[in-house]
C-alpha positions in Angstrom: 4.1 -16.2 15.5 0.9 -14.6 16.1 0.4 -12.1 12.7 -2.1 -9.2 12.1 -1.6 -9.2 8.0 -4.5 -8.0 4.9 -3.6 -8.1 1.7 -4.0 -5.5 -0.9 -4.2 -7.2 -4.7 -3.5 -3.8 -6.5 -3.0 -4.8 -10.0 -0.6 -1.7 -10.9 1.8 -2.5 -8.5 2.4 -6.3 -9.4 5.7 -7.1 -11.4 6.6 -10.2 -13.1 7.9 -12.1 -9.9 4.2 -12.0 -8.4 4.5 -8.8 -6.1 1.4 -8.5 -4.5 0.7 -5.7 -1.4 1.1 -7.1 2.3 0.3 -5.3 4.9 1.9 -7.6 7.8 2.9 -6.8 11.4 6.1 -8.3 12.4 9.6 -8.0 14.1 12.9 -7.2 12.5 16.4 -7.2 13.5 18.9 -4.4 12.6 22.4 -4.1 14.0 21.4 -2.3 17.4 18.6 -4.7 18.5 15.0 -5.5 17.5 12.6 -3.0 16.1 9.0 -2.1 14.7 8.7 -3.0 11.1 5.4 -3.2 8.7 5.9 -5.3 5.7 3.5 -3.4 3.1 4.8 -5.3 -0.1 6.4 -8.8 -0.3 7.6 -10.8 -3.5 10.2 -13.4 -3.6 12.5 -11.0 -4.6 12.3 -8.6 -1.9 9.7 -5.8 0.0 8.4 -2.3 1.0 8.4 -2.1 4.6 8.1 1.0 6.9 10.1 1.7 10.1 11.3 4.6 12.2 14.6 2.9 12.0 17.1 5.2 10.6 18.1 2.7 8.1 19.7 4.3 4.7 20.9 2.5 1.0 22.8 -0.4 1.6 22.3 -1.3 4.9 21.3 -5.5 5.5 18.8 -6.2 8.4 16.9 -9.4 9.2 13.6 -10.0 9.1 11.0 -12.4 10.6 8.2 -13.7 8.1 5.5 -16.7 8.9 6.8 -19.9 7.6 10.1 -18.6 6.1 12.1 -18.1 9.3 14.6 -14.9 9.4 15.4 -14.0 5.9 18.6 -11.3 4.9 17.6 -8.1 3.2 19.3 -5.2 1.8 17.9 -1.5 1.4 18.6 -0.5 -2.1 16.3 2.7 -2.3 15.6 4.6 1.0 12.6 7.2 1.9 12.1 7.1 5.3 9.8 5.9 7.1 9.6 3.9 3.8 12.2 1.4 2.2 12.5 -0.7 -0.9 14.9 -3.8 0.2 15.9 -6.9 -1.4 16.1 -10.4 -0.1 19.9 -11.7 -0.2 18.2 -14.9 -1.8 15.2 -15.0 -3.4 12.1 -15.8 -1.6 10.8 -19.6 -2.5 7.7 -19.6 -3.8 5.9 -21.8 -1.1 7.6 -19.4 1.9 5.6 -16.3 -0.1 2.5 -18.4 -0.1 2.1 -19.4 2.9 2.8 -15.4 3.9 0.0 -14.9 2.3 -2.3 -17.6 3.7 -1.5 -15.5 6.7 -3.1 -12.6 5.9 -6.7 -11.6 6.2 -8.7 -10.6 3.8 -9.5 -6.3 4.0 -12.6 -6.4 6.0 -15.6 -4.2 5.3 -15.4 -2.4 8.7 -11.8 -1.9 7.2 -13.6 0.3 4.6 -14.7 3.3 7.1 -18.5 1.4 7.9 -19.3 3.7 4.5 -17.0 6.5 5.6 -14.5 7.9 2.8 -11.1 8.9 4.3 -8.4 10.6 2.6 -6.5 8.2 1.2 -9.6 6.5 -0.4 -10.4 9.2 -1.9 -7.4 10.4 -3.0 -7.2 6.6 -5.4 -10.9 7.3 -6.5 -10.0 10.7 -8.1 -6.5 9.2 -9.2 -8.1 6.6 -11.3 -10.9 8.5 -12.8 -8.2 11.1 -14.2 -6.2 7.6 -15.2 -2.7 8.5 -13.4 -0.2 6.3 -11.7 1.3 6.9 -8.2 4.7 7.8 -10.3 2.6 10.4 -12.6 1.3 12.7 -9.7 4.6 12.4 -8.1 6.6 13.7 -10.6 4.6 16.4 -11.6 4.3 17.5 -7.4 8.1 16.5 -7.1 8.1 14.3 -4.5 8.4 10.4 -4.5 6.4 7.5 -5.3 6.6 6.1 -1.8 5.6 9.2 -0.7 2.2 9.2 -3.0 1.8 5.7 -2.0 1.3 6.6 1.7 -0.6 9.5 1.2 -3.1 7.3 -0.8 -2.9 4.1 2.0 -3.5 6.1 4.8 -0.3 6.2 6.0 0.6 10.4 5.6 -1.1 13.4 4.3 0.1 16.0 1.9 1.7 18.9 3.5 -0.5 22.0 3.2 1.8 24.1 0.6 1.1 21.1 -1.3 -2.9 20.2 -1.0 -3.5 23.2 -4.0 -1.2 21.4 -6.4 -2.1 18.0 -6.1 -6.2 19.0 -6.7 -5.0 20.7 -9.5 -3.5 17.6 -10.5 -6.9 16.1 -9.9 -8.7 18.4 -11.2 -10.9 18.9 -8.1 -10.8 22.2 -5.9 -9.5 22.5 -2.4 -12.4 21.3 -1.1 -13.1 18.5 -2.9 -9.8 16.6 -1.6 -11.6 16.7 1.8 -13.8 13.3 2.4 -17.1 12.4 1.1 -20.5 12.3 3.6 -21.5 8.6 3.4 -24.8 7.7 1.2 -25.8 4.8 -1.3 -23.1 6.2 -4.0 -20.3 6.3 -1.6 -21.3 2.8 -0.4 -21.2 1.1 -4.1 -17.8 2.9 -4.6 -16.4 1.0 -1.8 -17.8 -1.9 -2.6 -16.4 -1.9 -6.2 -13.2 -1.2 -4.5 -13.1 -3.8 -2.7 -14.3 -6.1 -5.2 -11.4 -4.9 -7.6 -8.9 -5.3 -4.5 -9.7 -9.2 -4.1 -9.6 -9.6 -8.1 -6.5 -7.6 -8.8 -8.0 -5.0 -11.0 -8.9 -1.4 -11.2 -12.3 -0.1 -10.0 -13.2 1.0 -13.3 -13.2 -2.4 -14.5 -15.8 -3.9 -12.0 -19.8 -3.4 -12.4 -22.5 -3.7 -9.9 -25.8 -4.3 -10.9 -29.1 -4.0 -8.7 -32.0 -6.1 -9.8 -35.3 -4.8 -8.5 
């Protein structure tokens, strides 16, 4: 099966059973035929995927991953287009692996060529005021899954919300909106990326320049 994956080695979301962030493009299987599916998060215990199925909490669907074959899932928590599932049997470990082999690495042309989008900035003023996806949604009252996509690209805030969650950031209006590109932006990125591969925060990686 021919697979456009990248992986995304956010430390904060891992749990004990090795989660790690996939972002894989495959086919899955629900009661009325085959539909769309992106796998964004795949353990051996289960995964995140997004769909415009109208799938709600406890329905079962199939799914197709790269080396395991068609594997049973359930929905336990539902978001739409976003929802958490777990695998009917766990996930063996070589199966997950080789999953992952699939994927390809975040490329730098991935990054926006130096660009700063939304979503990349929203993480960059998330971590500096040291808040989890969880934090900023409960204090906007929406869900994690919903943070989540604003902050991979995947939604923006409605606009009745864009004056709370800078507040949360403690930035103005205006300073939710992108960065120009320069030589500052470009080593942000690249610590990003750098923490991405390693599976830590930004914070924690250091670039130096010898001239």
């Amino acid at each position: 099966m021919k697979i456009a994956a990248r992986f995304e080695g956010d430390a904060a979301n891992r749990r004990g059973d090795g989660r790690r962030m996939l972002r894989l493009g495959t086919t899955g299987k629900f009661a009325r035929g085959d539909g769309a599916v992106t796998v964004h998060n795949v353990s051996q215990s289960g995964l995140l995927i997004e769909t415009r199925e109208p799938l709600r909490q406890g329905d079962t669907f199939a799914v197709e991953l790269p080396q395991a074959g068609e594997q049973s899932a359930e929905v336990v928590w539902a978001d739409a287009p976003m929802f958490g599932c777990r695998f009917a049997e766990p996930l063996g470990a070589a199966a997950l692996s080789a999953a992952q082999l699939r994927g390809e690495p975040l490329a730098a042309a991935d990054a926006g060529a130096g660009a700063e989008d939304f979503g990349a900035r929203f993480h960059r003023l998330r971590i500096a005021r040291g808040l989890s996806l969880g934090e900023i949604a409960n204090r906007l009252g929406v869900s994690k899954p919903t943070v989540w996509a604003w902050e991979h690209g995947k939604s923006r805030p409605v606009e009745r919300r864009l004056a709370a969650l800078a507040d949360v950031l403690g930035v103005s209006l205006s300073g939710l909106e992108p960065a120009a590109p320069g030589p500052d932006r470009e080593l942000e990125l690249s610590r990003r990326r750098i923490a991405d591969a390693y599976g830590v925060e930004p914070s924690r990686v250091r670039i130096m320049i010898e001239l």
